[in-house]
Structures are given as structure tokens and as C-alpha cells.
C-alpha positions as CSV (number, residue, x, y, z in Angstrom):
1,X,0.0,0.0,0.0
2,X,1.4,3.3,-0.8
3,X,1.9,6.1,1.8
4,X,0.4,9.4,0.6
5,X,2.6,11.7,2.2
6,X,0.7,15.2,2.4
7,X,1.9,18.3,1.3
8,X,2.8,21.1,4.2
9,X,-0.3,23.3,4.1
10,X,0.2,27.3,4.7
11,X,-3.4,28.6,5.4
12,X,-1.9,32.2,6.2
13,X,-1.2,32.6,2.7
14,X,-3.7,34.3,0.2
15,X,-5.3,32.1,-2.1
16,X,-5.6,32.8,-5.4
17,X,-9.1,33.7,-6.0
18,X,-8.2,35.8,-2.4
19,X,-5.4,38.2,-4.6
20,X,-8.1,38.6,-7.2
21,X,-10.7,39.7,-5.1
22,X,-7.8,42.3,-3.5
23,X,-6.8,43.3,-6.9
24,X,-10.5,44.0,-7.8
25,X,-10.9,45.9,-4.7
26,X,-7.8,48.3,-5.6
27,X,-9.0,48.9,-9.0
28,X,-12.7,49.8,-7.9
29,X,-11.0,52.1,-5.5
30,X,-9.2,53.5,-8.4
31,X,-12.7,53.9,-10.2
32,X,-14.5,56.0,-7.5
33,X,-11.5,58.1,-7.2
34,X,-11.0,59.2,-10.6
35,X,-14.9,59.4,-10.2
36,X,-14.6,61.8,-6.6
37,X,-11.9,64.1,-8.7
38,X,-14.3,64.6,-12.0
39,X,-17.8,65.0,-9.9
40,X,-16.1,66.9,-6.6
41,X,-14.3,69.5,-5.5
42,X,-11.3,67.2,-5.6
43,X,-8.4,68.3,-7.8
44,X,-4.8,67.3,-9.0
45,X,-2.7,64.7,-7.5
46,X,-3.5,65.5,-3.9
47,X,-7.2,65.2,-4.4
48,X,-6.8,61.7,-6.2
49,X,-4.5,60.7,-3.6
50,X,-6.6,61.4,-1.0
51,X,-9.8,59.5,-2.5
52,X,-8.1,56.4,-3.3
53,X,-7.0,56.6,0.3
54,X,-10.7,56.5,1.4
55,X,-12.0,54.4,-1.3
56,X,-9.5,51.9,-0.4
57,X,-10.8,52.0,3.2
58,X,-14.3,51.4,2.9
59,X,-14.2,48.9,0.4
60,X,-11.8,47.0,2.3
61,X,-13.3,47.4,5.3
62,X,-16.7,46.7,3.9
63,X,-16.0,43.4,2.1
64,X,-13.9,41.6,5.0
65,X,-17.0,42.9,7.2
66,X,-19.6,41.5,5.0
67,X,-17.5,38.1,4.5
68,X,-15.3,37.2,7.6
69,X,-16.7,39.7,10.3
70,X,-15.9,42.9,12.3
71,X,-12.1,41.0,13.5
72,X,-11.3,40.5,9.7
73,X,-12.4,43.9,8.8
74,X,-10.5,45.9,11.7
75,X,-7.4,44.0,10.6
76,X,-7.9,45.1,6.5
77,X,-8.5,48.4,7.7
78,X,-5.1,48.4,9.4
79,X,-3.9,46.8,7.1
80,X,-4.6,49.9,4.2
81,X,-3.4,52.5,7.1
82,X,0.1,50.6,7.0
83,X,0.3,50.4,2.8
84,X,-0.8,54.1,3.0
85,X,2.1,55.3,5.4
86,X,5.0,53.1,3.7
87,X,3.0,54.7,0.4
88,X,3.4,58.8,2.4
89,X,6.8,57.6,3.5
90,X,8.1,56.3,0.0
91,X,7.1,59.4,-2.0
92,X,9.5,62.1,-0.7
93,X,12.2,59.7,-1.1
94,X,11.6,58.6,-4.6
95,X,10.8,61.8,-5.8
96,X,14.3,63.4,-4.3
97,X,15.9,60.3,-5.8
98,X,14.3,60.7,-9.3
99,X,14.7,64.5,-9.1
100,X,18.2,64.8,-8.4
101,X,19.2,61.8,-11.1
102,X,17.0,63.4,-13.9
103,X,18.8,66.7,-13.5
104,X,22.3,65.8,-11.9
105,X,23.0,63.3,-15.4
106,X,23.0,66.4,-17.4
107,X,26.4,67.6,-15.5
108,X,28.0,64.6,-15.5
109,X,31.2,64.7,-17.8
110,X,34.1,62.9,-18.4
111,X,36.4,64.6,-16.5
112,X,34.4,65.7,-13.2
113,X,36.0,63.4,-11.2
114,X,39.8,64.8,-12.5
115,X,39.4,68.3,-12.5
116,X,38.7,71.2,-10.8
117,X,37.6,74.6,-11.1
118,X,40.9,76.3,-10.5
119,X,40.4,78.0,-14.3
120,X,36.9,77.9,-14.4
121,X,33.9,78.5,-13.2
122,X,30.6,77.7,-12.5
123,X,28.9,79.8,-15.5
124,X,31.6,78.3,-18.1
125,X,30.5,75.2,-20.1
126,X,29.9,72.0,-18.3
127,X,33.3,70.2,-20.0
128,X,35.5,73.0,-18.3
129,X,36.1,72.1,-14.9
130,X,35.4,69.5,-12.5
131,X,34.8,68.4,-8.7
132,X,38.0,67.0,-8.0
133,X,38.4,69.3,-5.2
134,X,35.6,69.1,-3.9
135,X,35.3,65.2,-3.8
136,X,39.1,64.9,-2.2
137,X,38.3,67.8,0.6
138,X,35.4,66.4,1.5
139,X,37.0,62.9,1.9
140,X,40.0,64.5,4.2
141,X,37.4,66.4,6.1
142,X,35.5,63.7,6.9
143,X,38.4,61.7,7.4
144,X,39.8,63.8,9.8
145,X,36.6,64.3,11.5
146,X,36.8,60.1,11.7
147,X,40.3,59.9,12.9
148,X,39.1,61.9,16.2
149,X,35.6,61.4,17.0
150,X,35.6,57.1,16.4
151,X,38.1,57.3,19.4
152,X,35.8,59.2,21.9
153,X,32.8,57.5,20.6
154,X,34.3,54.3,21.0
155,X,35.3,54.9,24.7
156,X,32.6,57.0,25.7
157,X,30.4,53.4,24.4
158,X,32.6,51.5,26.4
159,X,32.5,53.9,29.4
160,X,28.1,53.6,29.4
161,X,28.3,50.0,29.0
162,X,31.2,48.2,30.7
163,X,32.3,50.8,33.3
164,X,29.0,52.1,34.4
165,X,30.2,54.8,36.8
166,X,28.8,57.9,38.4
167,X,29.0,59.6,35.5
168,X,26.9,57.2,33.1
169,X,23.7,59.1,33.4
170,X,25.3,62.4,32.7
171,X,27.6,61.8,29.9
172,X,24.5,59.6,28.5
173,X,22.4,62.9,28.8
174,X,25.1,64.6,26.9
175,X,25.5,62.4,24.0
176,X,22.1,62.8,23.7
177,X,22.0,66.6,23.6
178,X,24.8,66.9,21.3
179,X,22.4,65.0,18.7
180,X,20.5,67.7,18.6
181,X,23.0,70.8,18.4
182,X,22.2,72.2,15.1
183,X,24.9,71.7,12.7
184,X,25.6,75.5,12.2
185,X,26.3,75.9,15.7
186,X,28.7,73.5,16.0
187,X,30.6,75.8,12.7
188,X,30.3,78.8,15.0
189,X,31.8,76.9,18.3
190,X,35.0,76.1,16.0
191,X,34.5,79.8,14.5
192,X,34.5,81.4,17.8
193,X,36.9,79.4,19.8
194,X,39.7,78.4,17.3
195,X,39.6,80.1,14.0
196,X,39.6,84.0,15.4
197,X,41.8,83.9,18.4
198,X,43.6,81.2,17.5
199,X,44.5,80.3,13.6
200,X,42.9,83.3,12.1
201,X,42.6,81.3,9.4
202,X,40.0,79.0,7.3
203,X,40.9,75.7,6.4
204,X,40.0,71.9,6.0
205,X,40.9,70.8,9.5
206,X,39.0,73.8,11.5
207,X,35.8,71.5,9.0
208,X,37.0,68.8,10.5
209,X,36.8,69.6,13.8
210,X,33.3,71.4,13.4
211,X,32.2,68.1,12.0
212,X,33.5,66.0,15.3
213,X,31.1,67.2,17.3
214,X,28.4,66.3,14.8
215,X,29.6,63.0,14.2
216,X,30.5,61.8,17.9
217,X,26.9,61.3,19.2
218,X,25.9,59.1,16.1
219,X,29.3,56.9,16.8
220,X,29.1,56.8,20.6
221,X,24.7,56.0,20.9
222,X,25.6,53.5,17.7
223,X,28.5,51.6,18.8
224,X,26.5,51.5,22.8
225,X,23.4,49.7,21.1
226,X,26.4,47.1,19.0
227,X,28.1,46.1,22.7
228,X,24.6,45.8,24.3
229,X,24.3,42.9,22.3
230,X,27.3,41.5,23.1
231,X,26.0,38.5,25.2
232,X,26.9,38.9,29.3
233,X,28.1,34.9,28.9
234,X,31.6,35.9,26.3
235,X,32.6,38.8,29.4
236,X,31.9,36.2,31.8
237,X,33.8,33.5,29.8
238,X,36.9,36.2,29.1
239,X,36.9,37.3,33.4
240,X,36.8,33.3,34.7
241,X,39.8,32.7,32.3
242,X,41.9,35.1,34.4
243,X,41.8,37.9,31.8
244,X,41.3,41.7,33.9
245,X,38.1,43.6,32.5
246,X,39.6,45.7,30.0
247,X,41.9,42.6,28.6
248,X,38.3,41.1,28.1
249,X,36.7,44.2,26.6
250,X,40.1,44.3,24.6
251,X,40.0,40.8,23.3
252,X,36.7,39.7,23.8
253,X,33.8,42.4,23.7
254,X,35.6,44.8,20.9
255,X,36.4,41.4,18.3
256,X,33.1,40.2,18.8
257,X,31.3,43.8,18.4
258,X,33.4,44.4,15.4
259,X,31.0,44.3,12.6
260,X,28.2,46.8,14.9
261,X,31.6,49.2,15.2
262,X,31.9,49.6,11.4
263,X,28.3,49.8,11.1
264,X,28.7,52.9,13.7
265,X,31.7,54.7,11.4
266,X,29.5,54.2,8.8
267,X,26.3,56.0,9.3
268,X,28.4,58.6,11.1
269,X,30.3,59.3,8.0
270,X,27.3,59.1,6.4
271,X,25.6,61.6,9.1
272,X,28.0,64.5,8.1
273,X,29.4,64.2,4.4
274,X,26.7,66.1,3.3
275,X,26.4,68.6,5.7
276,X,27.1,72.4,4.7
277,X,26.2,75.2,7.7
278,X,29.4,74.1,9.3
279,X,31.7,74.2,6.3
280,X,30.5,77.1,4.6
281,X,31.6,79.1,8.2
282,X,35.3,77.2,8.6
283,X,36.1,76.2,5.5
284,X,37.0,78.6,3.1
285,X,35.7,76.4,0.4
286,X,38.7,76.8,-2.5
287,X,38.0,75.9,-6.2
288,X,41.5,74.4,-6.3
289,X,43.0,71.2,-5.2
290,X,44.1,71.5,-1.8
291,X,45.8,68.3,0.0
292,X,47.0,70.6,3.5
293,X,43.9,70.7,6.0
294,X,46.0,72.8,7.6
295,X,46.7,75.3,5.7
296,X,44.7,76.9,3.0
297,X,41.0,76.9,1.8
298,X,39.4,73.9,0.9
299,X,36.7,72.6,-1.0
300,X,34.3,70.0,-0.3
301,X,31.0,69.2,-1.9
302,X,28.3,70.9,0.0
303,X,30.4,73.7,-0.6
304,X,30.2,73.2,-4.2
305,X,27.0,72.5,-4.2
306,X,26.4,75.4,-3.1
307,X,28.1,77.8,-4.4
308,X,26.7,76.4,-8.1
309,X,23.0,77.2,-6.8
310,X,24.2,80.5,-5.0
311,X,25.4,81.6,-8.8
312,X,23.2,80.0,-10.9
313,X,22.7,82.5,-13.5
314,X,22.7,80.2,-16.3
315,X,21.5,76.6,-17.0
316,X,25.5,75.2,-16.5
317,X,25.1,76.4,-12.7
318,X,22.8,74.3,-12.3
319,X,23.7,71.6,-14.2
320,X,26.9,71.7,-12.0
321,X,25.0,72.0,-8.6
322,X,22.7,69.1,-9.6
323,X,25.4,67.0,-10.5
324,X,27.1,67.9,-7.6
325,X,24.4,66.6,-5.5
326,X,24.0,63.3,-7.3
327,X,27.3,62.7,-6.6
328,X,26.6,63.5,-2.8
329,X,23.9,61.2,-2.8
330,X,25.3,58.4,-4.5
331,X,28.1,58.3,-1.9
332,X,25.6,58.1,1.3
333,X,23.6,55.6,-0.5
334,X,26.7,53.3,-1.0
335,X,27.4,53.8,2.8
336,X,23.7,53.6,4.2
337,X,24.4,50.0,1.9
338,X,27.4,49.0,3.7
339,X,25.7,50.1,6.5
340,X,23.1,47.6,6.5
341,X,25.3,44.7,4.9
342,X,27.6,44.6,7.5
343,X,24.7,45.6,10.3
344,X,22.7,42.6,8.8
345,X,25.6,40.1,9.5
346,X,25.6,38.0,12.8
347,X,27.4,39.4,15.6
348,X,31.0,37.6,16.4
């Protein structure tokens, strides 16, 4: 006799006569709102938007209701409220996205990425000139700003977690603050307290330093969250093996947390490359290649940026800004990647 061996059921899963009925539903709720904007006072986008939104809840709501009951029909009416706020959510973000690649193409030339605007400028044609400098300060900006904050966000992580002294609660409430500090003040503490009574000059590494205390609270709350989820067992493991805490933090807690603490220079990298109130102040923002961040005017991309929109008499302004900015955004998006590749990967 042979064994009929069933097949594993999954009665969560829509049927298929179930996604037809939901696909009817969304087109009848397309119906009545191309209807509400021709026979009401809705108009445009907006007003379509807004009476698919409702069409989409009472139909949803009303079948479920009429067929499964009021539990069914609650959960299809939250159901549409979650679709509709990933919907609200996604539309800002694609239209920046489409927005800034359908006008930043038109400035993209061969040689952006080797030249720089030394002998041009941002009026000339779109072939004269580059962003070279702009691209390279902003990379020794921000690395500079890396080279001192991972440091201090690092320890002051390791301080809130593994210490846990008197001063935890107040050096917590100060990371915290310092989130907020608007990024312009943090250009007019470096403009105040180093660049007039102390340099008297503008250059890459008084950016630097302005963009520290920007990018200190994202590293220091980032890398706290990573070694919270270092299990207690591997510090346990690392102090009954005779090591003192800090060997175990050392050899222990920082190897296995080493994946979260990338993910932390990441998005704090990715935090500040594009900010521009503090580099406009301390700066100087050059149009020529500048490799000394301490000496000299420098250039970086928001500065560019900028400056192309700031003078953008004539269509190769813009074509500059924009293509500027796509070049901006492409590099956060590659790090917001890395960001969640490496975040994504088990811990240890």
C-alpha cells in the first residue's frame, strides 16, 4: 500500500481567488477616485490621492466585514493605514531620488572626477572644470573628523556599557544633547573658539573639527546599542579565564562587536558628508585642489554645491549644482548600503 505523504499546508497565505478579489478591490478604489476628482471639488494629484486613500478603506473594510466579520475587517482596515504610510513615506524619497538623477546626469562629464575649477567656473560650459576638489576635501574632512571622533565615541560606548560609573547618566544625557546641536552651531563653536583667536585662518581641518562634534553622538549611541548585544556569557567567559576587564573588553567584547563598530563609522560618516552650515563658516571652500587641511582653503561638496546654486545664473550652474548633488547622494547611499550589509551580518 502506498503512503500518501501530504503536502505542508500554509493557510496564512492568500489564495488565489483571495489576490483577485484584493486586486478588484484596488481597481474599484481606483474607479471611485478618478470618479470623486471629475464630480467633486477634488483636484490634481492631492485630491486623487486622498480619494483612493478613502476608497481603499471602505471597500476593504466593507468586504472583510460582510465576509469574515468585524475582527477580519478591523485587521484590513489596518492593514490599508500601513500600505498608506510606507506609500506617504516612500514618495519624498523617490521623488528626491528621481529628481536629483534626472537633473544631476546632465552635468555629469568625463572629466568631473579629475578636475577642478581652479580655471573655471561655474557659468563656463559643463566640460570646463570638475569636482575633484571638492570630492578629495570632503573625503579629508571627513576623514579627519573620523580619525578623532571614532576614538571618543568608542570609549565613551565603552564607558556607558562596561564601566558604568557615576557619570553614566550624565555623559548619557550629553550624547544625547549633542544629537540635537544644530549643525551651524557646532561651525560657529569652531568659528569662535579656534579660528579667530587662534588660527585666524580658514581651512579643512577647523571643517574637521566642526564636523567631530556632529559626528561623535551618532558613533558613541551607535556603537552602545552594538556592545549591548554582546551577550553577558563571552565577558563572563573572558573574566573566569583570568583575563582583567579591560583585557576582556580588549580581546573579547571589541572582536566580537566588530561588525556593529563599522556599522557605527558608517552612518556617522554618512551623518555629516553632506552637511554644509558648518563648512560654509570654517572652511573657506577653494576651487582648487588642496591636500593641506591645515593650511589653505578647501573645498568640499556641499560647498560646491552650493556655491553652483548660490550663482546659478545660467542653465550650467545648475547643471553643476545638480550634478554635484548626485554625486553626494550616491556616496551616502553606497554607505547607508554598507551600513546595512555589514549591520545585517551575525554578531562575532
Amino acid at each position: 500500500m502506498n503512503k500518501v505523504i501530504p503536502m505542508p499546508q500554509k493557510p496564512w497565505q492568500p489564495s488565489g481567488a483571495d489576490k483577485v478579489k484584493s486586486l478588484l478591490i484596488v481597481f474599484a478604489a481606483f474607479v471611485l477616485a478618478g470618479a470623486s476628482v471629475e464630480l467633486t471639488g477634488f483636484n490634481g494629484k492631492l485630491g486623487f490621492f486622498f480619494s483612493l486613500f478613502i476608497s481603499l478603506l471602505v471597500l476593504n473594510f466593507s468586504f472583510h466585514y460582510f465576509k469574515r466579520g468585524t475582527a477580519a475587517a478591523k485587521d484590513a482596515l489596518l492593514q490599508v493605514l500601513a500600505v498608506m504610510a510606507i506609500v506617504i513615506t516612500l514618495i519624498p524619497i523617490v521623488s528626491i531620488v528621481a529628481t536629483v538623477f534626472s537633473k544631476g546626469y546632465k552635468g555629469l562629464h568625463w572629466g568631473i572626477l579629475t578636475k577642478d575649477m581652479a580655471l573655471a567656473s561655474v557659468n563656463d560650459p559643463i566640460a570646463s572644470g570638475g569636482l575633484l576638489h571638492a570630492l578629495v576635501g570632503t573625503i579629508l574632512m571627513v576623514g579627519g573628523a573620523l580619525i578623532i571622533s571614532f576614538p571618543i565615541g568608542v570609549l565613551t560606548a565603552l564607558y556607558l556599557t562596561e564601566i558604568r560609573g557615576s557619570l553614566t547618566r550624565p555623559i548619557k544625557f550629553l550624547v544625547q544633547a549633542m544629537s540635537g546641536v544644530p549643525s551651524i552651531v557646532a561651525g560657529l563653536f569652531i568659528l569662535s573658539s579656534l579660528v579667530y583667536p587662534v588660527t585666524k585662518e580658514l581651512s579643512g581641518l577647523m571643517g574637521s573639527l566642526a564636523l567631530t562634534i556632529l559626528m561623535i553622538p551618532t558613533i558613541a549611541r551607535t556603537a552602545e546599542e552594538m556592545l549591548r548585544l554582546i551577550p553577558n556569557e563571552l565577558r563572563e567567559a573572558g573574566v573566569a579565564l583570568g583575563g582583567t576587564q579591560w583585557r576582556t573588553v580588549a580581546g573579547v567584547v571589541l572582536p566580537a562587536a566588530k561588525s556593529g563598530l563599522v556599522t557605527a563609522i558608517i552612518l556617522g560618516v554618512a551623518r555629516i558628508i553632506g552637511e554644509t552650515a558648518p563648512i560654509l563658516l570654517v572652511s573657506g571652500g577653494g576651487d582648487s585642489l588642496n591636500l593641506n587641511p591645515t593650511e589653505g582653503a578647501m573645498g568640499s561638496l556641499p560647498f560646491y554645491i552650493w556655491k553652483a546654486f548660490l550663482t546659478s545664473g545660467t542653465p550650467e550652474a545648475l547643471a553643476r549644482a545638480w550634478a554635484g548633488m548626485l554625486v553626494l547622494l550616491s556616496f551616502i547611499f553606497i554607505l547607508f548600503g554598507m551600513a546595512r550589509y555589514i549591520s545585517g551580518r551575525k554578531v562575532g
